[in-house]
The first five atom37 places (N, CA, C, CB, O) and aatype in JSON, in Angstrom:
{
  "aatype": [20, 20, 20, 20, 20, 20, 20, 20, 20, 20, 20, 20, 20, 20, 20, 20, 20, 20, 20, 20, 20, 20, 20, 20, 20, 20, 20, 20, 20, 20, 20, 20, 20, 20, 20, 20, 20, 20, 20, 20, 20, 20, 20, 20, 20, 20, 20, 20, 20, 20, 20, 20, 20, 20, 20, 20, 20, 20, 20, 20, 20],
  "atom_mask": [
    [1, 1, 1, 1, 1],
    [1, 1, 1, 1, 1],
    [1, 1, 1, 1, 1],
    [1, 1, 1, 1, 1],
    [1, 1, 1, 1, 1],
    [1, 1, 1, 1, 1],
    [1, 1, 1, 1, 1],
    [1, 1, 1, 1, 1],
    [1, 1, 1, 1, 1],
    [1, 1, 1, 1, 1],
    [1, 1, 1, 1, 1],
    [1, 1, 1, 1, 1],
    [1, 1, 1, 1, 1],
    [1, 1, 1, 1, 1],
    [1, 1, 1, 1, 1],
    [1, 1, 1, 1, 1],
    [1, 1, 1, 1, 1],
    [1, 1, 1, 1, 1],
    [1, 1, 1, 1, 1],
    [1, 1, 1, 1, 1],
    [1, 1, 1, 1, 1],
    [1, 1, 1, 1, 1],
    [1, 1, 1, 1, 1],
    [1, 1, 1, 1, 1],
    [1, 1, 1, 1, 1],
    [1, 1, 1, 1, 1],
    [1, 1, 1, 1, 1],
    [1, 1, 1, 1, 1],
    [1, 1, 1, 1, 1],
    [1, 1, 1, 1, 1],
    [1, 1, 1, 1, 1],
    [1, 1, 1, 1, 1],
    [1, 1, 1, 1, 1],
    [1, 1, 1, 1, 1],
    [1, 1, 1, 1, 1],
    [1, 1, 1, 1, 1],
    [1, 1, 1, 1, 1],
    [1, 1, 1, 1, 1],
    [1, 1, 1, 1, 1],
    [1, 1, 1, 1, 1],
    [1, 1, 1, 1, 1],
    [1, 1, 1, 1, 1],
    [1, 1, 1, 1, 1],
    [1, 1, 1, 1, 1],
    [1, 1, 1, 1, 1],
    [1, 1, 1, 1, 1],
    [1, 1, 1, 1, 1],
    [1, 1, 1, 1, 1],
    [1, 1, 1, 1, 1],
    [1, 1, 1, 1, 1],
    [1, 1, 1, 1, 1],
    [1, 1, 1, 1, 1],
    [1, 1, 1, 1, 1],
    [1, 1, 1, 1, 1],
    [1, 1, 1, 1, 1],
    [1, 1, 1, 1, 1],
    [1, 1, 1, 1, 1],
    [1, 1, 1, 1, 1],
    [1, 1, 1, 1, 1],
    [1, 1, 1, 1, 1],
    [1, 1, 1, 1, 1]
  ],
  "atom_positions": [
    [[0.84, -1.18, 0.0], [0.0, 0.0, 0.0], [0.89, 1.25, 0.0], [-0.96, 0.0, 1.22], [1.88, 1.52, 0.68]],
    [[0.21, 1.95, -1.01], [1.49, 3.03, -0.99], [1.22, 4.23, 0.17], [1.65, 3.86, -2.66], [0.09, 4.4, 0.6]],
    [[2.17, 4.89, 0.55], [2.41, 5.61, 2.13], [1.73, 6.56, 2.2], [3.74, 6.15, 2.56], [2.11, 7.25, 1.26]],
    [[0.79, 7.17, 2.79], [0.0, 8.39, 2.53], [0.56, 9.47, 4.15], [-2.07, 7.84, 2.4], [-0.12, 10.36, 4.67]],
    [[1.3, 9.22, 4.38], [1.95, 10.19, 5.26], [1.54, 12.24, 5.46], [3.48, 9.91, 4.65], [1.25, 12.96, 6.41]],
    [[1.76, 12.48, 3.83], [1.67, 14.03, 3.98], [0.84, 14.25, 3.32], [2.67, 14.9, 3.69], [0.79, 15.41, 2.91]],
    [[-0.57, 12.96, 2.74], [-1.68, 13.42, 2.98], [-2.38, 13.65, 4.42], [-2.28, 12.74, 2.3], [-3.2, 14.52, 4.7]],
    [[-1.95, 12.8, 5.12], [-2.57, 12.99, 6.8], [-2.17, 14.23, 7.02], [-1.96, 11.97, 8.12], [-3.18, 14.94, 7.07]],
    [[-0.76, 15.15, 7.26], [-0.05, 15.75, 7.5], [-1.0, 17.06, 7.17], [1.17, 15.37, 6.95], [-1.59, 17.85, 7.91]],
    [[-0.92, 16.95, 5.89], [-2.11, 18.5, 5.18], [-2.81, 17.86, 5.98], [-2.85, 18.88, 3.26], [-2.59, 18.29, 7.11]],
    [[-3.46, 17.15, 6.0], [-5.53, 16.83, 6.46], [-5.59, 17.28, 7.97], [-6.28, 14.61, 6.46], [-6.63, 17.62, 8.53]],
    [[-4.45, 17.24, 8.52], [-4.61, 16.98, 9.88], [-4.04, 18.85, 10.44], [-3.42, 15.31, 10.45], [-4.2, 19.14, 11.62]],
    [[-3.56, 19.7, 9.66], [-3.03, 21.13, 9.91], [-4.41, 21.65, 9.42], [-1.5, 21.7, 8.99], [-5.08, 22.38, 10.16]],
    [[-4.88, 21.25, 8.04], [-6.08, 21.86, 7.62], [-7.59, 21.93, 8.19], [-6.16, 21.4, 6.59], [-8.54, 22.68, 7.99]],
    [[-7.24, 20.28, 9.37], [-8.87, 20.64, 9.79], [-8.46, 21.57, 11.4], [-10.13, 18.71, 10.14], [-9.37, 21.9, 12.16]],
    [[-7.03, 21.89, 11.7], [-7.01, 22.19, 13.11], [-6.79, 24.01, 12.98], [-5.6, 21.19, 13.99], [-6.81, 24.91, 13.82]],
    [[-6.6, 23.97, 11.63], [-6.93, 25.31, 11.34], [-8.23, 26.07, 11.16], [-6.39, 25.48, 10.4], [-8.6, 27.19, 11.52]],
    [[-8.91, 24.89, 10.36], [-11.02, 25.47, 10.25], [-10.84, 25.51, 11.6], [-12.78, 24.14, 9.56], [-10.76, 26.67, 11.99]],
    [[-10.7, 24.36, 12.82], [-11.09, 24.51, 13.58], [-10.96, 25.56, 14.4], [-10.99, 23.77, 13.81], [-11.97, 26.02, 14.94]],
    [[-9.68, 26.12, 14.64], [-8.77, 27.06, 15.0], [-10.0, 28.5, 14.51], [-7.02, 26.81, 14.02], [-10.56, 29.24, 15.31]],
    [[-10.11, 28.53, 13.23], [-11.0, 29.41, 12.83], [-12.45, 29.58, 13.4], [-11.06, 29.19, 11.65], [-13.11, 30.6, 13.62]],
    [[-12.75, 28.12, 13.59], [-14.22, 28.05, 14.15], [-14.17, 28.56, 15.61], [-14.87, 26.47, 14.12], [-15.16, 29.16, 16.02]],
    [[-13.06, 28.38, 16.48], [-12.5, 28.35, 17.53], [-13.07, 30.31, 17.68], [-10.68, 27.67, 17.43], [-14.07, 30.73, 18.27]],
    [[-12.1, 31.05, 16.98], [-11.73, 32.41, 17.39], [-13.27, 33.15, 16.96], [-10.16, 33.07, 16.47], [-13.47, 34.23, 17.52]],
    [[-14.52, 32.6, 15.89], [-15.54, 33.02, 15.92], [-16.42, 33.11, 17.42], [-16.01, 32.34, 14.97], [-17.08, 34.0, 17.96]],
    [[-16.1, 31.96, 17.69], [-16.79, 31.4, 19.08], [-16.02, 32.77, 20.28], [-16.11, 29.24, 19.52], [-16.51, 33.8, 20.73]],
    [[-14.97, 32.29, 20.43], [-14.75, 32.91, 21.37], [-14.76, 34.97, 20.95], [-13.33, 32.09, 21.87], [-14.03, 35.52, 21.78]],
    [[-15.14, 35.61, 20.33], [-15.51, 36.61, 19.75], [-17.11, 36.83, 19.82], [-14.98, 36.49, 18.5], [-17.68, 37.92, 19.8]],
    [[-17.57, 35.85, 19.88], [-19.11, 35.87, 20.38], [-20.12, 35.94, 19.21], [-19.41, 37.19, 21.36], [-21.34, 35.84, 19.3]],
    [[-19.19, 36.19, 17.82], [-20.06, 36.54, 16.82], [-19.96, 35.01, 16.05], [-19.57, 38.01, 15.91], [-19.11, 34.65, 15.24]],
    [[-21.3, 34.12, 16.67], [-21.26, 33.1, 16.16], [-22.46, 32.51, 16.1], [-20.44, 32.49, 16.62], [-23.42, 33.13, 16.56]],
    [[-22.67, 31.04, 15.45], [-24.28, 30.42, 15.49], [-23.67, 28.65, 15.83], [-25.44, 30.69, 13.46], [-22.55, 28.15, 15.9]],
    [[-24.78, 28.25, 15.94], [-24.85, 26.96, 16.65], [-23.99, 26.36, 15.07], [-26.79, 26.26, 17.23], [-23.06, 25.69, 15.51]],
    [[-23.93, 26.33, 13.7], [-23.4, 25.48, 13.08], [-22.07, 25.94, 13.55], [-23.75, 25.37, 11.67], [-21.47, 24.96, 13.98]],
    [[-21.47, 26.82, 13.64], [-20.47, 27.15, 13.99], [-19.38, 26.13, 15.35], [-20.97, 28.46, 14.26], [-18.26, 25.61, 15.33]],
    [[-20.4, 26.26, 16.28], [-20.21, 25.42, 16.79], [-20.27, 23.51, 16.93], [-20.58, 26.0, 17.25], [-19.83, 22.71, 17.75]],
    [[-20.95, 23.42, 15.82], [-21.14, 21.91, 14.86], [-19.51, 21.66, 14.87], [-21.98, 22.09, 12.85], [-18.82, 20.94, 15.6]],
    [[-19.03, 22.87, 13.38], [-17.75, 22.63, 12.75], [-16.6, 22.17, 13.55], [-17.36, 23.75, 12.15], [-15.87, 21.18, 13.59]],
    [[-16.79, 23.51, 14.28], [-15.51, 23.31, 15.14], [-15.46, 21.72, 16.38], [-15.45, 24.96, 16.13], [-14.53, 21.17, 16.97]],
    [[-16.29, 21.57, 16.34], [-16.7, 19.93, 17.32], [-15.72, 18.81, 16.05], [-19.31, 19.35, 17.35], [-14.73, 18.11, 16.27]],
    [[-16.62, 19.09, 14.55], [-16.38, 18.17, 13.58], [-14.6, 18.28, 13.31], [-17.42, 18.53, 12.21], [-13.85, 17.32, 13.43]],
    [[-14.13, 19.76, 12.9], [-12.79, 19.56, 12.9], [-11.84, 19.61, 13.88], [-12.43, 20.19, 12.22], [-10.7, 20.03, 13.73]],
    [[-12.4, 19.11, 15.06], [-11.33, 18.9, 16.44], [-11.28, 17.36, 16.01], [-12.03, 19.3, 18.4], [-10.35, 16.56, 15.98]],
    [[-12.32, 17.27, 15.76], [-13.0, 15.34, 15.56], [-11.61, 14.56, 15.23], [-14.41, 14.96, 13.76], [-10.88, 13.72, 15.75]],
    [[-11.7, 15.48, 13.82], [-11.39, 14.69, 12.29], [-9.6, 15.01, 12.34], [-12.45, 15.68, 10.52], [-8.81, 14.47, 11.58]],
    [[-9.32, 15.8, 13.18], [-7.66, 16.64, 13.27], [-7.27, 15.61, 14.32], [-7.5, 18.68, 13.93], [-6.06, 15.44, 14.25]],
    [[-8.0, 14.64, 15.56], [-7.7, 13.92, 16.41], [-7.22, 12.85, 15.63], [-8.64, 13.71, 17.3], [-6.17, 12.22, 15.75]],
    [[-8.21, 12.71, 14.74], [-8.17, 11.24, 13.69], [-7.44, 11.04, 13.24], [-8.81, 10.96, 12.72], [-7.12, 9.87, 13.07]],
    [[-6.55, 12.31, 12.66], [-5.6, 11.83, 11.86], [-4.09, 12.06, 12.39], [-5.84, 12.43, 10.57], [-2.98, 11.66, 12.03]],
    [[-4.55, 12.85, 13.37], [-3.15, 13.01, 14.69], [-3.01, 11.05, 14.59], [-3.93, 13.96, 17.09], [-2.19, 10.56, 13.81]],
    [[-3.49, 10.57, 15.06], [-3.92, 9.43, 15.38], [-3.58, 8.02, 14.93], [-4.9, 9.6, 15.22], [-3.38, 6.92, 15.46]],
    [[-3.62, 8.82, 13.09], [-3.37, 7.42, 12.39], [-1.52, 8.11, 11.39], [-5.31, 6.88, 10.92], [-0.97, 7.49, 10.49]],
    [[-1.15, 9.14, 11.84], [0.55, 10.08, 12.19], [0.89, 8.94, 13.02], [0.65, 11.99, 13.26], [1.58, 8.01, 12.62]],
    [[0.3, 9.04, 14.35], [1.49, 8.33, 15.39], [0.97, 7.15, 15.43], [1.74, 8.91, 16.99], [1.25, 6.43, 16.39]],
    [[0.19, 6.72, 14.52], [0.36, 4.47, 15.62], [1.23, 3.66, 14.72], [-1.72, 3.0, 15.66], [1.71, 3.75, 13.59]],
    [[1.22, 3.14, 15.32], [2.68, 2.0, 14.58], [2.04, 0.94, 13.73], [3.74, 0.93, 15.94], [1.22, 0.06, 13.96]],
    [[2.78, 1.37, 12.52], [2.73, 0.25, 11.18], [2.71, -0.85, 11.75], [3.93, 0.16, 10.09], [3.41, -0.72, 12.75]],
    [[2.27, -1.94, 11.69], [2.19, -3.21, 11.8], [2.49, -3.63, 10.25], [0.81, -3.65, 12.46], [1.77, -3.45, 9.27]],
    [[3.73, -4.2, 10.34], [4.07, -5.28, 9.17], [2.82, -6.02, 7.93], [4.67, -6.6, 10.12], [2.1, -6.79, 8.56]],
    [[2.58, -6.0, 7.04], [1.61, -6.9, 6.32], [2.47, -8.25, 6.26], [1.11, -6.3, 4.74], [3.7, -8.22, 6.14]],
    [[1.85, -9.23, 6.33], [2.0, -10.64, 5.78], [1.9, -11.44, 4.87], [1.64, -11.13, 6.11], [2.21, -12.62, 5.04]]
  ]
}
């Protein structure tokens, strides 16, 4: 399987940045409940791929 490393890498800066973004609406006060959806969804999805960065390859057979 070929290595998808610094696709995680982008995926995982890009959703902690929406989030980051969703983040500074919120705390600015000028915001709405989807707002607060997003930023839930890209903490989610930035954990996820933190996630599948650090676990250890296991060998195929």
């Amino acid at each position: 399987m070929q290595n998808r490393r610094s696709y995680r890498i982008i995926m995982t800066i890009a959703c902690f940045v929406f989030a980051g973004l969703n983040a500074y609406r919120v705390f600015t006060g000028n915001y709405s409940t989807m707002d607060l959806i997003l930023l839930v969804v890209f903490l989610l999805f930035g954990v996820i791929y933190l996630f599948l960065l650090f676990k250890k390859n296991e060998p195929q057979q």
